[in-house]
C-alpha positions in Angstrom: -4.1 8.1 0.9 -6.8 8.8 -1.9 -6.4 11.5 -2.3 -2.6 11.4 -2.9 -3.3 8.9 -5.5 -6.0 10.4 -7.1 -3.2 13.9 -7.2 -0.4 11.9 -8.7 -3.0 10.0 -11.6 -4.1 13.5 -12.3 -0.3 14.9 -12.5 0.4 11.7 -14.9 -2.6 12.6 -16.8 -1.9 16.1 -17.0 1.9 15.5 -17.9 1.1 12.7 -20.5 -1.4 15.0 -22.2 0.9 18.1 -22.2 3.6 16.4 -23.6 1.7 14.5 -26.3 0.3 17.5 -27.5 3.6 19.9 -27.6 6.0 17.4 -28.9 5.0 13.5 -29.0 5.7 11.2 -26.8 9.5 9.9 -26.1 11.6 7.9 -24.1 12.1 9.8 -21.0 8.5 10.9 -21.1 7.2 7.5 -21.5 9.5 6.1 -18.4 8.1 8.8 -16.6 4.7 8.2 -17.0 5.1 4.3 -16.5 6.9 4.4 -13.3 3.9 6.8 -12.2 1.3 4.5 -13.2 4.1 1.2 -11.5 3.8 2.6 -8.3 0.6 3.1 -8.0 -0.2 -0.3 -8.9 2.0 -1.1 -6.4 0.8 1.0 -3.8 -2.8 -0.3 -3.7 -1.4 -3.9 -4.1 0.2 -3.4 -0.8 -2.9 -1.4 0.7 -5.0 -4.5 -0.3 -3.1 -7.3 1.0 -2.2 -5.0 4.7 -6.6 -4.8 4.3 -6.5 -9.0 3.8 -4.4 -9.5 6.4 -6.7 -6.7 8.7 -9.4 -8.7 7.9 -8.1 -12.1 8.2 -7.5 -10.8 12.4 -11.2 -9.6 12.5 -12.3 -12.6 11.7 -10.5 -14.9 14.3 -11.3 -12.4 16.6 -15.0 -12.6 15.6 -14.6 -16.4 16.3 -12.9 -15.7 19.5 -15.4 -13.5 20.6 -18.4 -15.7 19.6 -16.7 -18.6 21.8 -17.0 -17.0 24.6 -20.0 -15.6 24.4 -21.4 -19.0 24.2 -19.6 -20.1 27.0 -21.0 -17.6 29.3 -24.9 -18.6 27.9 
């Protein structure tokens, strides 16, 4: 999944540059280059909170475990 992200910043990049330096920047361009950046903003939002929420059942499996270990001491 990084990689992906790190190919679409570097397409954004790449078209943002190319199109600045051939003709300026205009509407469609700059639509184009903010829904780019939108979804991947969005993309590691939801990566991050599907982590939290990973995490979050580690933990109370952690607790879990540590219960019954000390039941069995």
């Amino acid at each position: 999944m990084l990689a992906i992200r790190i190919y679409i910043s570097a397409l954004t990049l790449f078209f943002l540059i190319v199109v600045t330096v051939n003709r300026g920047l205009g509407l469609l361009e700059a639509i184009v280059v903010t829904c780019a950046i939108v979804y991947l903003i969005l993309d590691v939002r939801t990566e991050l909170q599907e982590l939290k929420s990973e995490l979050s059942v580690l933990r109370e499996l952690e607790q879990h475990l540590s219960k019954l270990l000390s039941l069995n001491s």
